[in-house]
C-alpha positions in Angstrom: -6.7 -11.0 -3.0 -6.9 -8.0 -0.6 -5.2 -4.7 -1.3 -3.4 -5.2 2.9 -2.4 -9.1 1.0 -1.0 -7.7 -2.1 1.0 -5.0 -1.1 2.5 -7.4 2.0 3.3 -9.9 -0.4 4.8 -7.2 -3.2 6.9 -5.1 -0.1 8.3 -8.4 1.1 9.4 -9.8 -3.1 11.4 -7.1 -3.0 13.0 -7.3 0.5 11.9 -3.7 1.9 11.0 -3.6 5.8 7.6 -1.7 6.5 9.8 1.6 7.7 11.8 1.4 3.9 8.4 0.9 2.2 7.0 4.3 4.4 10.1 6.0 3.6 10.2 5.4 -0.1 6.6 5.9 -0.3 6.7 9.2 2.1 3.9 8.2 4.0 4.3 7.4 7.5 5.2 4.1 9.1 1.6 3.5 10.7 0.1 3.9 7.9 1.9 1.3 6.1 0.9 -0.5 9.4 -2.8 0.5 8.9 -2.4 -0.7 4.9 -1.2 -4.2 5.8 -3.7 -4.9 8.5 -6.6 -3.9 6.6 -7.9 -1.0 7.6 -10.9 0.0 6.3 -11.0 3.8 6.1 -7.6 4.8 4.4 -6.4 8.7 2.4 -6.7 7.2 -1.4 -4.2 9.2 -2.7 -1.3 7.6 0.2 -2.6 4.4 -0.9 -1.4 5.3 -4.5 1.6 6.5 -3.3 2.7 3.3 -1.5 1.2 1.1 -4.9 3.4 3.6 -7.1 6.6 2.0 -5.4 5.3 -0.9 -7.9 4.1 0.6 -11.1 0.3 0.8 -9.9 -2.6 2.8 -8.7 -6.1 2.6 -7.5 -8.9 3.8 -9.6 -12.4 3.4 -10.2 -13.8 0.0 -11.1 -16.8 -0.5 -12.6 -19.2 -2.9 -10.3 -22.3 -3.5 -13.1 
């Protein structure tokens, strides 16, 4: 699943709107926009502050 999939899917289990989600993140609205469609080119450490709403983070992942 997509990282834009998952965190649509985990912001709408637990009933916030895309503004809440921003707001409780503190990153701005298009952002959160940007996130859920996809975008390719995104800050890291905002993307860990919107997956920290849910206990998570991004990290390194071994490929090979």
């Amino acid at each position: 699943m997509a990282l834009s999939e998952y965190l649509k899917e985990k912001r709408k289990k637990y009933g916030l709107s895309q503004v809440e989600m921003a707001e409780r993140a503190g990153v701005g609205l298009r952002f959160v926009r940007d996130l859920e469609q996809g975008k390719q080119t995104l800050r890291m450490d905002k993307v860990n502050d919107v997956l920290a709403l849910f206990g998570e983070c991004l990290g390194p992942v071994k490929t090979k």
